[in-house]
N, C-alpha and C positions, 0 to 999 in steps of 0.2 A: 513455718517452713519445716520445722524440725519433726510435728506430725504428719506432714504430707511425704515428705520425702526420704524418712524411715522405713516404712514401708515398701517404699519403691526397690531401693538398692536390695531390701532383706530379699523381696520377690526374686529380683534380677539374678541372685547369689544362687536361689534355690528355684531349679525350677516347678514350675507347675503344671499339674499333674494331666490339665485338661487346659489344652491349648489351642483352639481351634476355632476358625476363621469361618463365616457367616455365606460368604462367598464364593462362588466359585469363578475360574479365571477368565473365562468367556464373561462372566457378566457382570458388573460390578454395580450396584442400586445402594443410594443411600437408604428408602424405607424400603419397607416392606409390606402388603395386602394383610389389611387388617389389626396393625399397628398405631397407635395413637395418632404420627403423622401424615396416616393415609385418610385422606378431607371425607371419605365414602367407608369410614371404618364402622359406623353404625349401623349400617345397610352389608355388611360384609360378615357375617356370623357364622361364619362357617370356620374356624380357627384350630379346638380345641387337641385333637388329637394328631395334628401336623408338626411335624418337627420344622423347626423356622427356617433349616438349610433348604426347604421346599414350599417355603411357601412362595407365590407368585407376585413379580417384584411390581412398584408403578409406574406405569408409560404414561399416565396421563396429565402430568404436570412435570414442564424442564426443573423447576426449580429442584427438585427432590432424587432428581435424574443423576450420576456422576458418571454418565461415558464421556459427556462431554467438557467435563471441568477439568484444567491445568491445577494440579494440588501440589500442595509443598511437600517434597518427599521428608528434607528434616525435621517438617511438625509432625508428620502422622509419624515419624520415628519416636518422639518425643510423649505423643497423643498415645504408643504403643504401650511409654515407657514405664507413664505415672497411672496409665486408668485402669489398668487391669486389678494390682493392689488392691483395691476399694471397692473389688466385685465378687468378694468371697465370702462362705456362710451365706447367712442370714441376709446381707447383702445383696444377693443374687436375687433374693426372692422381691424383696423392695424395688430393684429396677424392672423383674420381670412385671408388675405390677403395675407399673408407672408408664411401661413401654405397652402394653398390653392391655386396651381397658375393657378384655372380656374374661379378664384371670380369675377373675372370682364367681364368674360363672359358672355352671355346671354346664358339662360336654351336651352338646347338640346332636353329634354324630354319633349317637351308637348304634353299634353295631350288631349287638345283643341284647335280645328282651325277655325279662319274663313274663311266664306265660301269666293271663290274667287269672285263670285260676287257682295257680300258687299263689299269688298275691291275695287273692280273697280268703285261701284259707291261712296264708301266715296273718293277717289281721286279726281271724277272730280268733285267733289261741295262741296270743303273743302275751308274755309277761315282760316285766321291765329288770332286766341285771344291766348296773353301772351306767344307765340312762339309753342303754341300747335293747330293740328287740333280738329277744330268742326263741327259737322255737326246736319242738322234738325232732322235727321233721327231716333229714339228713339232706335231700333233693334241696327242699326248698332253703334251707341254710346255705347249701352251698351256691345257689344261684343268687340269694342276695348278696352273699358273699364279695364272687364275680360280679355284681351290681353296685355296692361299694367301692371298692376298688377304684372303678370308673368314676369315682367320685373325689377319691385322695386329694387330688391337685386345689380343686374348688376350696374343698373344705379346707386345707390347710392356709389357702392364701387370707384365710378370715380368723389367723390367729395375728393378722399385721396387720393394724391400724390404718386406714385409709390416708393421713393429712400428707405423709413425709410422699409416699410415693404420684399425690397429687401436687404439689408444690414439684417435685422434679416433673413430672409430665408438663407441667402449663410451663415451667423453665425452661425445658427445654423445645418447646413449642417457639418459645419468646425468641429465643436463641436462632433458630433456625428460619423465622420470620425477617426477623430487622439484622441479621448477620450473614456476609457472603460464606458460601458452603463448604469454599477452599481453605479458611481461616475454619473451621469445626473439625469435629473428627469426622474420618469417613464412614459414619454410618450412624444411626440414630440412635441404636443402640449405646456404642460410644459415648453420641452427645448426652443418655443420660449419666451416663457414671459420672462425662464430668462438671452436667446440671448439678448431681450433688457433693459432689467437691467444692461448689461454688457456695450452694446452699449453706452446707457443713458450717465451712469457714463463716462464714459470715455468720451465722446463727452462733458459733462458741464463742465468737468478741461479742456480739451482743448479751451473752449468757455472764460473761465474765467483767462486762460491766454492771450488770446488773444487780450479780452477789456483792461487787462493791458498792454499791448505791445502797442494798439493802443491808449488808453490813453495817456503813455508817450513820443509815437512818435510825436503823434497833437502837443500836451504843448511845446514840443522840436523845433521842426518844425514854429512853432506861432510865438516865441522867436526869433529864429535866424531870421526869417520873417522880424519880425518887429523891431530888432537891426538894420540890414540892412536898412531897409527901411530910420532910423532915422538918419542913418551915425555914428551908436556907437559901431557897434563891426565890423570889419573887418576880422577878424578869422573864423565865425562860429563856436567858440566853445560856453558854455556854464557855466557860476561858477556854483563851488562847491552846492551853498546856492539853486540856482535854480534848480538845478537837483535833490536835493532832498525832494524839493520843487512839484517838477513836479512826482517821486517816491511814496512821498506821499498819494496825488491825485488818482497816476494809482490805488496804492496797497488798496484804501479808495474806489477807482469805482468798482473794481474787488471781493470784497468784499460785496459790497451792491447787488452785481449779485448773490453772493453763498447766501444770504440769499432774495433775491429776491420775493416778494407775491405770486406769480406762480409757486414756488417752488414744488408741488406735480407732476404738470404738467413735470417737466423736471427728473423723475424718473419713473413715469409711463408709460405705452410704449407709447406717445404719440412723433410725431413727433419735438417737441418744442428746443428739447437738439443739436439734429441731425442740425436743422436749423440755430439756434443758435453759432452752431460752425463754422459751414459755411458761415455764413451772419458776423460775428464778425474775422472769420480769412482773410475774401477777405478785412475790412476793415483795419485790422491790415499792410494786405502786402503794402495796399495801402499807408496806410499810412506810412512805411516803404522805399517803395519806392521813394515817395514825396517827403519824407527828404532826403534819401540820394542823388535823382537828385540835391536838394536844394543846400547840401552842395557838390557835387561835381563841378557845376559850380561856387564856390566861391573857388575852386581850390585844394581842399582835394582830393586825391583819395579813394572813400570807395565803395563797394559794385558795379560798375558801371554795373554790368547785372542786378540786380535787379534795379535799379534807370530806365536803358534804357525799361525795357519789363515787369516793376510790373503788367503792365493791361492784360497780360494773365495769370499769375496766378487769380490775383483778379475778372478777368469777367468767369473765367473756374467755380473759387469757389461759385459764387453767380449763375451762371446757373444750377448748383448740388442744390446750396440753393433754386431756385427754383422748381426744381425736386421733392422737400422735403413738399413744403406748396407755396401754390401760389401768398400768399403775399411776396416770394421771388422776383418779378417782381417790389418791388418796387426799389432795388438798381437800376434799370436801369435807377430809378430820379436821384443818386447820380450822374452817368456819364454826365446826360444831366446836371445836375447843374453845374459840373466840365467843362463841357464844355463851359456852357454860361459864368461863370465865367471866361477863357480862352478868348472866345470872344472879350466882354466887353475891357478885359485888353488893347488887342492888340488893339481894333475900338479905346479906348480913345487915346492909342498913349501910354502911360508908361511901356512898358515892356522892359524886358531886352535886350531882343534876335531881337526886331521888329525895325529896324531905316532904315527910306530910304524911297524909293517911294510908293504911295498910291497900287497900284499893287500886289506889296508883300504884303502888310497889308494884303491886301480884301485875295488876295488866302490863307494866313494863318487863314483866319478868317473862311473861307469858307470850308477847309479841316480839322478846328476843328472841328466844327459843324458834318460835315459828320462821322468823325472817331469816336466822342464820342456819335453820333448816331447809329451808325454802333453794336456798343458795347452796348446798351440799348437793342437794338433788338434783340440781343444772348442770352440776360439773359432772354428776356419775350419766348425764344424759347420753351422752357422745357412744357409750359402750351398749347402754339400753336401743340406739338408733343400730349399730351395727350389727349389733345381734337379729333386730325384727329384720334387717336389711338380707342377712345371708340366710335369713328362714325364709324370707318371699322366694328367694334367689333358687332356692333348692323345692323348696316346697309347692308354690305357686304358679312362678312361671315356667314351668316343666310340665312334659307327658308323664315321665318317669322319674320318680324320687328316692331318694336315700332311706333304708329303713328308719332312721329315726322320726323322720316327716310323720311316720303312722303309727309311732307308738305309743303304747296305751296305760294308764295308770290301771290300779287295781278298778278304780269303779268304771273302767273303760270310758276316760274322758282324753278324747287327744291331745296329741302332743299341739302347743299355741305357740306363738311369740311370745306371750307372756309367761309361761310356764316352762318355756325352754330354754337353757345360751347355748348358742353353737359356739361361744367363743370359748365356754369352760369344758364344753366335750370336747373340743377340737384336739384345746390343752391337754384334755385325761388320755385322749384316746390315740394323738399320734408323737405325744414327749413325754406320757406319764405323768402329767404334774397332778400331785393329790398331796394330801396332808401323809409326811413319811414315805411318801413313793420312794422316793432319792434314796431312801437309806438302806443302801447294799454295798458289801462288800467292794465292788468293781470300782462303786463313787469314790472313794479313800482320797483318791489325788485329786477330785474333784474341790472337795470340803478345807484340803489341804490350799488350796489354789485359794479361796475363799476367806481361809480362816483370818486372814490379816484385816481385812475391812469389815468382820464380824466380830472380832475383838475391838476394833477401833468404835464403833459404831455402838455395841453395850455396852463398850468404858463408858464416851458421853454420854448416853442414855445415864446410867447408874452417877456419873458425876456430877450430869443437875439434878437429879434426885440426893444427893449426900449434900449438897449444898443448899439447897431448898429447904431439907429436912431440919437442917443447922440454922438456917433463917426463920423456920417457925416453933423449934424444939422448945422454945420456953413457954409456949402456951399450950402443951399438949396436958392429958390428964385422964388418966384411965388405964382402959387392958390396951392391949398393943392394937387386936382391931380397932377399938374405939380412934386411939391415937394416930392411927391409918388412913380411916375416914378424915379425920380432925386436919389430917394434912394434906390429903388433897382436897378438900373444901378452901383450905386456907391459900395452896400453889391457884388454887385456881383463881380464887378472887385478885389475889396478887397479881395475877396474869395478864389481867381487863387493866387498861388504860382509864375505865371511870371510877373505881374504888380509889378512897382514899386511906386504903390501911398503910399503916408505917411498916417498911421493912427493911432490910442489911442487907444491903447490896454491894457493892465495891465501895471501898473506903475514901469518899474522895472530902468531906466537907470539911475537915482540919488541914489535909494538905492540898488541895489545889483549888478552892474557892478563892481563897484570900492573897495570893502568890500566885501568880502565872508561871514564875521561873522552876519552881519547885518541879522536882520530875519522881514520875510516878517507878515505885517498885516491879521487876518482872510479875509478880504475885499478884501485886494491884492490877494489871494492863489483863491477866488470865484469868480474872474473878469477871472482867467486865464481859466474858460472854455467855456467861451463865445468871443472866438479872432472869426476876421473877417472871417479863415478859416473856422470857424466848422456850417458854413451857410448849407451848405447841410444835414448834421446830422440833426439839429435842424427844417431844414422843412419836411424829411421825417416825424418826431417823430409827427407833426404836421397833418401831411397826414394820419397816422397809428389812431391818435385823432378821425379824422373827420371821417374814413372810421366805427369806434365803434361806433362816435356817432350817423350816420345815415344813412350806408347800414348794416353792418353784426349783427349778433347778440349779442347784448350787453355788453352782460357779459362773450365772449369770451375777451373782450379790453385787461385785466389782462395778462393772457401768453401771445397773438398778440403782445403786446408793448415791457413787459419784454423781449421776445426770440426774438425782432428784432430792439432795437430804443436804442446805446448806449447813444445820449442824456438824454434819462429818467434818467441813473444813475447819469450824470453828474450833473445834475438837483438835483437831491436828495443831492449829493455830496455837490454841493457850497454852497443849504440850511442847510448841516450840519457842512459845518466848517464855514461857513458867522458866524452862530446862534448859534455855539456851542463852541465857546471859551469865554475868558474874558473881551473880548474887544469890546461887545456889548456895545452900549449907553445907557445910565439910562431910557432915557424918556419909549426906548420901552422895556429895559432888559425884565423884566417880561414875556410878549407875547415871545417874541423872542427864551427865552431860552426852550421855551415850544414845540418849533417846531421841536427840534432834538426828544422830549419826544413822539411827535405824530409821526413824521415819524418814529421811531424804534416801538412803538406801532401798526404800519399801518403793517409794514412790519411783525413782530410775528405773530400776530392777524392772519393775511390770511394764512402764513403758521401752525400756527393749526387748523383754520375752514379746511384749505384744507387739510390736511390730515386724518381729521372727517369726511368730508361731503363727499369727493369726492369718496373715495374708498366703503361707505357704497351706495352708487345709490342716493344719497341725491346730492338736484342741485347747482352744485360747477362744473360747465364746460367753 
């Protein structure tokens, strides 16, 4: 409630800037010709450069019709009051998408042609600057120019991932099928805003059960890990003291997610909720499954089809997640890290399953690599589909194309599917995202807006590397690079759940093996999220860092990290029970205890600028 209807009142207080009604008072039509709810919108392709106050409404079905419906005046006041909020930025373009299923088309209707023998001679004396053609020619640049242009709309709507604005279109389909028309809002458009209002919510409780599930399965999993590893629990079970220890934790990460700085972001119709659930439940399965292969080969029977085949659910769910937002492509690090980790284990020689001739090793080692390669490239698929998707779109089923469709490499080989994304010119050419584009003066408050969760983000990064570094420093040996390498061979192999190298992980086998009562240190409970396993976590979070701080736009970092890097919470987590109980030291008590004061601070703070700034057109994206 508290992210829906912040928003609301912030709008109400300020108004907004573009207020304007679909309708005019003679005619009042729930859809509109060539709208997703019109049954004949396939066969209706005449759309693109019609402003939607004109387009022609349908008589040909009562159900869709509202002259003749008794509606509730206090819901559509109500309908006025929450939906608007949630239709701003980025936002707008998500519904118009979902409402619209020829957005991504390029215009049918022009009005303006070039001539075809401009077009024969920009072909053969075009070069490629910045993945665009150019030519000397003055005329002919400026008619493609004018040719372009007519193209903006298309091309930009293929910088937004297909899943979230299909999920509201078939929602809101649902909705207006098996629901009387009077109980909806009056107009379809409406009914998407609050299709994903619906969606929203329900996608961030799913999301935030799911970091708790994956939270306690890591801690669990670590545990038995590293009991094993030391020769002190034979069982794989788990005391009383640490599991709710480990409870704790999940229910303290899962938590910091529902009040998360990006919070506005994951109620407005923005894709962030949707990805989030996805990206956070493939990690949960995974990790679910991880444990219980774990403990089934120490001789439990539990779960044994999830254990043998978690990596189709979990690579199914992150290739959806990348459907959704294209920084879904980063889990497909997590598999290659899982895998090198895997590797490592088996090349050093300590795993469980690996004894015998060199032979076995290498092919084991050899069909890791490939399988959990294999599975990286399923998840980057979803971005490789909608790239060929918006080249056909532009390039094939058209009379007239966009110049990039005919651009030419130096040895004059055209531009393919394969050789082209329209998803990273789209980016270059109408946001500027490039490597240091961003970095101009004017950005200053952008970076500023940013800098809190790009600090937070390479602290963790940099603190499971000093901790890591402390868990293997006594075997290093050499110049520093050597020692370098030495350590990340070592992080890695520690990483895989099949090596059985010993390692220092949270200190639990003197004080809670043997005593259930015994309660663990602040110090102890914030070591537990930094185990040798959660190496993959902790480097994407670091990747999602670096990509804010010097390709994409800035002061997207905020939602990007919150909706996809469960390290961040973990992060925030250990600095609030590390720094937030009684049993800080005197020297720094003071400083220390102040850190829970700033981080709950950081976290409020952005969710009410962001429910002020964002919904009013004020910049908060």
């Amino acid at each position: 409630k508290r992210k829906m209807y912040g928003p609301l009142f912030s709008s109400e207080l300020i108004a907004s800037p573009s207020q304007s009604a679909r309708a005019n008072d003679d005619i009042y039509c729930f859809c509109l010709q060539g709208y997703a709810c019109d049954p004949y919108f396939t066969a209706r392709r005449t759309r693109i450069d019609v402003d939607p106050m004109h387009r022609r409404i349908i008589h040909h079905h009562s159900n869709i019709h509202n002259n003749t419906i008794t509606r509730y005046y206090w819901l559509d006041q109500w309908y006025g009051f929450i939906l608007p909020p949630v239709t701003k930025w980025d936002a707008a373009r998500f519904l118009t998408l979902s409402v619209d299923p020829w957005a991504r088309y390029p215009p049918v209707d022009l009005d303006e042609h070039i001539n075809d023998d401009d077009c024969a001679h920009t072909i053969s004396h075009t070069t490629i600057s910045d993945g665009v053609c150019k030519n000397g020619s003055e005329n002919v640049s400026e008619a493609l120019t004018n040719n372009n242009k007519r193209f903006d709309a298309s091309e930009q709507s293929h910088a937004f991932m297909p899943l979230l604005p299909l999920c509201i279109r078939y929602t809101s389909l649902l909705l207006t099928k098996f629901l009387p028309l009077r109980i909806l809002p009056p107009t379809y458009e409406a009914t998407s805003a609050l299709s994903a209002i619906i969606i929203n919510i329900a996608a961030f409780a799913i999301a935030s059960l799911a970091l708790y599930d994956l939270t306690l399965y890591m801690l669990m999993g670590d545990e038995v890990i590293a009991s094993k590893r030391e020769g002190r629990n034979s069982t794989n079970t788990i005391n009383r003291n640490n599991l709710q220890a480990f409870q704790f934790l999940a229910k303290t990460t899962a938590t910091l997610f529902c009040i998360n700085p990006a919070g506005v972001f994951f109620t407005a119709s923005y894709s962030e909720s949707v990805f989030a659930m996805l990206t956070f439940s493939g990690h949960a399965v995974a990790a679910r499954g991880r444990y219980y292969e774990h403990v089934a080969k120490g001789g439990e029977p539990s779960s044994w089809l999830l254990a043998k085949f978690y990596w189709i659910p979990t690579t199914l769910l992150w290739t959806m997640a990348s459907y959704a937002r294209s920084n879904g492509t980063f889990s497909s690090v997590w598999w290659m890290l899982i895998g090198l980790g895997n590797y490592f284990s088996y090349f050093l020689g300590g795993t469980s399953d690996i004894r015998g001739d060199r032979a076995t090793t290498a092919f084991k080692c050899i069909t890791t690599l490939l399988f959990h390669g294999v599975l990286g490239l399923l998840i980057a698929m979803p971005i490789l589909y909608h790239d060929r998707r918006g080249y056909s779109f532009h390039c094939t089923h058209t009379t007239i194309t966009p110049d990039w469709c005919e651009c030419f490499d130096s040895d004059y080989t055209r531009n393919t599917p394969s050789r082209f994304s329209l998803y990273a010119y789209v980016q270059r050419k109408h946001w500027n995202v490039g490597l240091l584009r961003y970095y101009e003066l004017k950005q200053i408050p952008n970076f500023l807006l940013a800098l809190p969760v790009l600090i937070l983000s390479f602290g963790g990064a940099v603190w499971w590397i000093q901790r890591s570094w402390k868990r293997h420093s006594e075997k290093f040996e050499g110049s520093i690079i050597r020692r370098v390498f030495q350590w990340a061979v070592m992080a890695l192999s520690a990483s895989s759940y099949e090596t059985k190298q010993r390692h220092e992980g949270f200190k639990t086998s003197k004080d809670t093996t043997t005593n259930d009562s015994d309660i663990l240190s602040n110090k102890q409970l914030s070591e537990m999220l930094v185990g040798p396993t959660f190496l993959a976590y902790y480097a994407i979070l670091a990747g999602f860092a670096l990509v804010g701080t010097f390709l994409a736009h800035v002061q997207i970092s905020t939602r990007l990290i919150c909706s996809s890097c469960p390290a961040f919470y973990w992060f925030v987590c250990a600095l609030l029970v590390q720094y937030g109980g009684n049993d800080v030291g005197s020297a720094n008590g003071q400083l220390s205890r102040r850190i829970p004061l700033i981080l709950y601070g950081y976290f409020g703070l952005y969710n009410l600028l962001g429910v002020v700034m964002h919904v009013n057109w004020l910049p908060w994206t």
